[in-house]
C-alpha positions as CSV (number, residue, x, y, z in Angstrom):
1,X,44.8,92.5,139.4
2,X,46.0,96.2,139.5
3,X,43.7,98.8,140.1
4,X,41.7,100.8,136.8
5,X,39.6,103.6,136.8
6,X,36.9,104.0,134.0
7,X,35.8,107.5,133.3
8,X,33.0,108.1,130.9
9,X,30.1,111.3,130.3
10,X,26.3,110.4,129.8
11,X,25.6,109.4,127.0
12,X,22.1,109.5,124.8
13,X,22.5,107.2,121.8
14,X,20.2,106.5,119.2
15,X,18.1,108.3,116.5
16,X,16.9,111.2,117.3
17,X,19.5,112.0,120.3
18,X,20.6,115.2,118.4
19,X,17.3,116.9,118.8
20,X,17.8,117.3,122.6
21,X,20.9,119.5,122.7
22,X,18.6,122.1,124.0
23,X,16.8,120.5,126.9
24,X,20.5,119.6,128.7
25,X,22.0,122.7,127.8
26,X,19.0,124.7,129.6
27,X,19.2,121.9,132.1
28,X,23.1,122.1,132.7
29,X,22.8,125.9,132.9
30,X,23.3,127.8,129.6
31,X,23.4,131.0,128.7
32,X,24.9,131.6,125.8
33,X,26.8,129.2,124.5
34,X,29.4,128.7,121.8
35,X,28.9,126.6,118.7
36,X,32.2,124.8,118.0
37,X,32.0,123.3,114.4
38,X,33.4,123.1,110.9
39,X,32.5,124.0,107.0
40,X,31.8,120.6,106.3
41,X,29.2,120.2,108.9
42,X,28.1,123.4,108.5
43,X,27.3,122.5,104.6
44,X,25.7,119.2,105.6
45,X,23.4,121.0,108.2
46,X,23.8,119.7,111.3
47,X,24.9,122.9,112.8
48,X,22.1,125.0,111.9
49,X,19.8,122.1,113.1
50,X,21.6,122.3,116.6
51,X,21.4,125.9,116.3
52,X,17.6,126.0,116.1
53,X,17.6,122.9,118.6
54,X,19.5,125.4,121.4
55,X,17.1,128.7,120.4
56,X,13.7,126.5,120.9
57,X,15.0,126.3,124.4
58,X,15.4,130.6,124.1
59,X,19.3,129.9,124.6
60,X,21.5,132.3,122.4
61,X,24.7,130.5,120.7
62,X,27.5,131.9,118.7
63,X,29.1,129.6,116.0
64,X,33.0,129.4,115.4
65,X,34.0,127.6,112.5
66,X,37.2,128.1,111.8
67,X,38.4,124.7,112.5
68,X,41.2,122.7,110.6
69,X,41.1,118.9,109.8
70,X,44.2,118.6,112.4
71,X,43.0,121.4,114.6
72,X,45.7,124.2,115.0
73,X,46.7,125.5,118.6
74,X,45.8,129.1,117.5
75,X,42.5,127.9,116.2
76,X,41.7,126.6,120.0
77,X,42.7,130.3,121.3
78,X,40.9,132.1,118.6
79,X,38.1,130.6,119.6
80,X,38.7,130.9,123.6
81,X,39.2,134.8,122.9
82,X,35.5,134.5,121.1
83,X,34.1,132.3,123.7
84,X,35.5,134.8,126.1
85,X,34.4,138.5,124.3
86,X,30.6,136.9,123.5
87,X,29.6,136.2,127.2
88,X,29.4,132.8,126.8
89,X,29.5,130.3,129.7
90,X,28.5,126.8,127.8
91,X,30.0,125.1,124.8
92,X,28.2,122.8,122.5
93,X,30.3,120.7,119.8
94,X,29.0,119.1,116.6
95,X,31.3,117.3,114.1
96,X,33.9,115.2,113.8
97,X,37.5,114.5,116.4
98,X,38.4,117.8,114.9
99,X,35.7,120.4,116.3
100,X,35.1,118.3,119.2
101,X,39.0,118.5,119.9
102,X,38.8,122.1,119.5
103,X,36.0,122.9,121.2
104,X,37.8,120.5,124.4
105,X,40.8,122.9,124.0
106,X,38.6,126.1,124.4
107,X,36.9,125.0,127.3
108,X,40.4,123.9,128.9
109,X,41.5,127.7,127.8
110,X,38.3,129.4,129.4
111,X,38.8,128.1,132.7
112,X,42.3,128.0,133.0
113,X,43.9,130.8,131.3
114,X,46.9,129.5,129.9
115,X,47.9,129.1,126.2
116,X,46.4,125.4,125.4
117,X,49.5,123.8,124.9
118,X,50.7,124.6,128.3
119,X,48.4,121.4,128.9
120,X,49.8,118.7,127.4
121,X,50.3,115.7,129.1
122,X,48.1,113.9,131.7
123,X,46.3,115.5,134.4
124,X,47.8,118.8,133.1
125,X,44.5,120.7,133.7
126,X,44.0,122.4,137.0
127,X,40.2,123.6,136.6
128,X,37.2,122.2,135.3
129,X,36.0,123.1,131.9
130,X,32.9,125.4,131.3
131,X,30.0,122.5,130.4
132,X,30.4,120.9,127.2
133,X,27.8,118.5,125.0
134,X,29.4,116.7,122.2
135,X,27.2,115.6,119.1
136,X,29.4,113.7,116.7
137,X,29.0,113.0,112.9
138,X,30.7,110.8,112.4
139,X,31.4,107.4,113.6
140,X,35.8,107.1,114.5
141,X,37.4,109.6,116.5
142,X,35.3,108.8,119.6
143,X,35.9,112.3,120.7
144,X,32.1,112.5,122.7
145,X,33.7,110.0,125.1
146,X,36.9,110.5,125.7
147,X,39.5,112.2,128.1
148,X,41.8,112.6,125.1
149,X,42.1,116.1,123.3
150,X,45.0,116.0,120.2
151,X,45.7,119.8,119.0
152,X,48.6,120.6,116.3
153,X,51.6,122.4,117.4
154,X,52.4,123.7,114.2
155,X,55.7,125.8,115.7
156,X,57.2,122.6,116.6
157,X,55.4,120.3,113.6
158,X,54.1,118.4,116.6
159,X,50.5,117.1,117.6
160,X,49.7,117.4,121.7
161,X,48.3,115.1,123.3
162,X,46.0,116.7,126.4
163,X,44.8,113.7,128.6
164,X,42.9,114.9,131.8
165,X,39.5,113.8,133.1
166,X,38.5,117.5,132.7
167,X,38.0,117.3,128.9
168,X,35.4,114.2,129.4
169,X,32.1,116.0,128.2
170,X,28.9,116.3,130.2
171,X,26.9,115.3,127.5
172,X,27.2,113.1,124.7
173,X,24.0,113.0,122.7
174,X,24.9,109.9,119.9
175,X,22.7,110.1,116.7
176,X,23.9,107.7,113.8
177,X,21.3,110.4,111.8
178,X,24.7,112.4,111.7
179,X,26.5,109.6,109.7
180,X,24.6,109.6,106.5
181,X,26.0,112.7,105.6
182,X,29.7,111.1,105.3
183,X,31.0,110.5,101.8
184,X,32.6,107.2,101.4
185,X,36.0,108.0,102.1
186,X,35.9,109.8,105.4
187,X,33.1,106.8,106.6
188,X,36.8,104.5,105.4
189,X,39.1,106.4,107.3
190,X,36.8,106.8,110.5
191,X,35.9,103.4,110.4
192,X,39.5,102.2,110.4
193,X,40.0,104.7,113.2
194,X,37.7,103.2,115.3
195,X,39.0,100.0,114.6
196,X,42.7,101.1,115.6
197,X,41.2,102.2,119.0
198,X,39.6,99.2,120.0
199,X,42.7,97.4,118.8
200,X,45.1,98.8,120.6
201,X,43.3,99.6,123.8
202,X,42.6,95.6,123.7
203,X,46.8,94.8,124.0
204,X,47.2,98.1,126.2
205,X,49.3,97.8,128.6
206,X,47.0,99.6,130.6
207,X,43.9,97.4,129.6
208,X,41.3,96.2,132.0
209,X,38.4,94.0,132.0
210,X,36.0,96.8,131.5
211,X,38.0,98.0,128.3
212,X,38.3,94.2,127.3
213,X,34.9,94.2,126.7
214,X,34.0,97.0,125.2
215,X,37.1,96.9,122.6
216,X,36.5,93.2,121.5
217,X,32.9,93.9,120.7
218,X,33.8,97.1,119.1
219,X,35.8,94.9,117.1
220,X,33.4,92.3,116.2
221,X,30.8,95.4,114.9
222,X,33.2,97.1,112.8
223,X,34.8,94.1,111.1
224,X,31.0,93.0,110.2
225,X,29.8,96.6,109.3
226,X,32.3,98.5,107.9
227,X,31.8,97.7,104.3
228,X,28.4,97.1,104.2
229,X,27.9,100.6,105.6
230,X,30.1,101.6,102.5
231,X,27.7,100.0,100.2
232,X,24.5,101.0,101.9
233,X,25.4,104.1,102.9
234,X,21.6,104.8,103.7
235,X,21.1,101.4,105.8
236,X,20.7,103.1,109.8
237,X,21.7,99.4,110.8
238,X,25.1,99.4,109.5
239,X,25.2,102.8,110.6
240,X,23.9,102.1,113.8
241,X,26.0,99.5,114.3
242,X,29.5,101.6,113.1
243,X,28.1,104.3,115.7
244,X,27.8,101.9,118.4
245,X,31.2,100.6,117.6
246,X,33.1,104.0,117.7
247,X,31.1,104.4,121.2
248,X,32.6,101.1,122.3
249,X,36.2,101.9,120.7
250,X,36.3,105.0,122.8
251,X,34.8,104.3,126.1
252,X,38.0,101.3,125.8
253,X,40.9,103.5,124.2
254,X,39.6,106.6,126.7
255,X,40.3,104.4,129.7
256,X,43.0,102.4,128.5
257,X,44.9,104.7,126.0
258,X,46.6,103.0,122.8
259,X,49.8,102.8,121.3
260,X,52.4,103.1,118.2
261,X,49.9,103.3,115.7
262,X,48.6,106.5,117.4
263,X,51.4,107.8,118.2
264,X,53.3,107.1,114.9
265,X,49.7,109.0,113.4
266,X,49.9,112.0,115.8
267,X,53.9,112.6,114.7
268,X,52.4,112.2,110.9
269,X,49.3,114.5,111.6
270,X,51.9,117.1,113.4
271,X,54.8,116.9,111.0
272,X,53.1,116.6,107.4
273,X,49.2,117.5,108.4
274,X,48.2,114.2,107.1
275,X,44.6,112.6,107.5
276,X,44.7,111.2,111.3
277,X,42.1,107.6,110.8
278,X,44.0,107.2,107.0
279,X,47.3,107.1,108.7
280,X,46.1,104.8,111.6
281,X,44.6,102.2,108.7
282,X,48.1,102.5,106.5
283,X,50.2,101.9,109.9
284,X,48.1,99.3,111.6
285,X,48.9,96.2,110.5
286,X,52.7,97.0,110.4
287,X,52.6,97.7,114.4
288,X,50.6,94.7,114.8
289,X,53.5,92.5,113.4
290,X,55.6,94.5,115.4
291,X,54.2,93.9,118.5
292,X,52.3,90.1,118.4
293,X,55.1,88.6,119.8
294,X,55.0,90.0,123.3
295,X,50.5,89.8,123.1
296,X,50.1,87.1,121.1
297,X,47.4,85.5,123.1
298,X,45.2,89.3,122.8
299,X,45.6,89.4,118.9
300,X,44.7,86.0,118.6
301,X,41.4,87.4,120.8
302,X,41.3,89.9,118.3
303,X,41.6,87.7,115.1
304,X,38.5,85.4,116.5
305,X,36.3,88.3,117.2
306,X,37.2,89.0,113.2
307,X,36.0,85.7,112.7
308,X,39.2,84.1,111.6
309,X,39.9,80.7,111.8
310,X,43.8,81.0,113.1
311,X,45.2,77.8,111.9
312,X,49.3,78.1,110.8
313,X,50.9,81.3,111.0
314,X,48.3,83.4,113.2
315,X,49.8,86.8,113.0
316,X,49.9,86.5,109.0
317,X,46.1,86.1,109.3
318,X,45.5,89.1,111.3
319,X,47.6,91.5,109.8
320,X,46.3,89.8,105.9
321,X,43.1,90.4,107.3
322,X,43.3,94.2,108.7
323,X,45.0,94.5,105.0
324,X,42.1,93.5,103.2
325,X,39.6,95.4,105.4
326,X,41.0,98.5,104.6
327,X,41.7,98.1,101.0
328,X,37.9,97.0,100.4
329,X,37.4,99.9,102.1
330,X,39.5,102.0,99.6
331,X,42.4,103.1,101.6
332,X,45.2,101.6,99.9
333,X,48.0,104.3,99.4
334,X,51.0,103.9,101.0
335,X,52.8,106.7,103.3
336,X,55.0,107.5,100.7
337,X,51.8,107.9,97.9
338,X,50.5,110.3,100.2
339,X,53.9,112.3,100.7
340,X,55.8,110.9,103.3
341,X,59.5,110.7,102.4
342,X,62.3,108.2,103.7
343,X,64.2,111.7,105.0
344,X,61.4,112.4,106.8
345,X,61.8,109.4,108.9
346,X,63.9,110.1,111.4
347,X,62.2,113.4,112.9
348,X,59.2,111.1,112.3
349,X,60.1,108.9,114.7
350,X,61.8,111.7,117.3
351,X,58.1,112.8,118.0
352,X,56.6,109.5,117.7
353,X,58.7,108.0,120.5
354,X,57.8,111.2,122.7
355,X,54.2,110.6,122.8
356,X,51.8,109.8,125.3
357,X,50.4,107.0,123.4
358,X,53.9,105.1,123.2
359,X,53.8,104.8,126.8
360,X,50.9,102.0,126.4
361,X,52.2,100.3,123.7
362,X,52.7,96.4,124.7
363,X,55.9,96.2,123.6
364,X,58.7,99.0,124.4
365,X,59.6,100.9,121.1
366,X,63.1,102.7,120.7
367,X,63.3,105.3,117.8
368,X,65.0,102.5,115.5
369,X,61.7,100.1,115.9
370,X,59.5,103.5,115.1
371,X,61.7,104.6,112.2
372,X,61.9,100.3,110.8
373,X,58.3,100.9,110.7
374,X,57.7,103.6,109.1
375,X,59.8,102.3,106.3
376,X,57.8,99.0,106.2
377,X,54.5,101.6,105.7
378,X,56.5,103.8,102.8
């Protein structure tokens, strides 16, 4: 077996882990710290809670909360320049892949002094980060875990992908609380997202044992919770459970990466600021087809922990069955609903075929695989 590392921050999951964002910040060192969030979170009032959370502890914290759903590279240095004129030497992160993206870029920014996308890559970051706790709300991008940061390019229509052990967080305090703020939709598209990660860290070329089991279960919870979440919105079980799952999900995909489906969502995110988990549930069962035949044994893995009896034509089942889960979950547009266009496809597929994320894919894509799919997803 070839060697793997596994990379991962503490973690404190369960109800009620929000409510100590103030005890490890004054423990890891704070002194003023910087509040990376967005509107949304703002409006639900998760922010404000933190907020009051950090000054119990008599810890000062400036907010920044100009964040975009597909976070902008002059968002992450607008809020390094803030981060840098307040004082601050501590960040704290609540919200969604977007903020906590963001706030991953500023710290990266902070320490290192160079324009954030001077980092792209892997083990592009030189320095450590100033400290960073991650709360998320909501249950998908995984973000709280990972070594991933994705930050939108928008000179080039391109989203970065920063992969460095630096941008692991310190702390991750996991409260499913957070989740019963989502509206149905965005509870969809994470959901999905999650569901993409464990997926295609499972037939990563990069997989290990230790990200086998983690993405398999992850699997198991979200193909058994996702919808019932949708119609219990107020049940903490299912959102327990879809919590727990994204936690799996991204302690897998962190240390395994993924693969076209990410990478064909990133070039979508970059070039027509779409919806990052909505593109990863549209594209996901067309990759799968794609790919089964090189990893057929690991999506038959897959399709058993989704509870499918494979009898006959085994890849039909999955994909039929990925298919229905996120049309009962209400994503059922197609690209070209949602304003991708076949002209578009080509550049599409340029970008897609550059990023990290292909690299893992378990079967080698060449721009005319990327663009055949694409079609398919039109």
């Amino acid at each position: 077996m070839e060697l793997r590392k596994f990379v991962a921050p503490e973690f404190i999951f369960g109800e009620g882990a929000r409510l100590h964002a103030g005890r490890y910040a004054r423990h890891l060192g704070a002194r003023k710290i910087l509040l990376v969030t967005d509107k949304g979170v703002i409006t639900a009032g998760w922010a404000e809670e933190i907020a009051q959370c950090l000054k119990k502890e008599g810890l000062s914290c400036e907010i920044f909360s100009d964040i975009s759903p597909n976070p902008r590279a002059e968002e992450v240095m607008k809020g390094a320049e803030i981060y840098r004129n307040e004082g601050c030497n501590f960040i704290v992160s609540v919200g969604g892949g977007s903020p906590m993206d963001c706030a991953k870029g500023i710290g990266i920014v902070s320490s290192n002094k160079e324009h954030v996308l001077h980092f792209e890559g892997v083990d592009m970051v030189s320095n450590p980060c100033p400290p960073l706790i991650c709360i998320p709300t909501t249950a998908g991008t995984s973000a709280d875990v990972s070594q991933f940061a994705i930050i939108t390019d928008r000179e080039r229509k391109v989203k970065i992908a920063i992969i460095s052990k630096a941008v692991v967080p310190d702390i991750a305090l996991i409260d499913p609380v957070t989740l019963t703020t989502m509206d149905s939709y965005l509870t969809a598209c994470t959901g999905m997202d999650a569901l993409c990660h464990a997926i295609e860290a499972y037939v990563s070329n990069a997989s290990s044992p230790v990200t086998d089991l983690n993405a398999l279960e992850a699997i198991r919870l979200i193909t058994e919770n996702l919808i019932e979440s949708l119609n219990n919105p107020m049940s903490m079980k299912y959102r327990n459970n879809m919590m727990l799952a994204s936690l799996l999900a991204g302690l897998a995909f962190s240390n395994a990466s993924l693969g076209a489906v990410h990478a064909m969502a990133h070039s979508l995110g970059g070039f027509l600021d779409f919806p990052h988990g909505e593109a990863n549930a549209i594209l996901l069962s067309y990759v799968i087809s794609h790919n089964y035949d090189v990893a057929s044994e690991r999506y038959d893995r897959i399709g058993e922990a989704m509870k499918l009896k494979l009898n006959g034509d085994k890849k039909k089942s999955i994909c039929k069955k990925i298919v229905q889960l996120r049309t009962e979950a209400g994503i059922t547009s197609t690209l070209g609903q949602k304003g991708m266009k076949k002209s578009d496809i080509p550049q599409l597929a340029y970008n897609a075929i550059r990023d990290a994320c292909i690299v893992t894919n378990p079967k080698k894509a060449k721009q005319k695989d990327i663009e055949t799919i694409y079609e398919q997803a039109l």
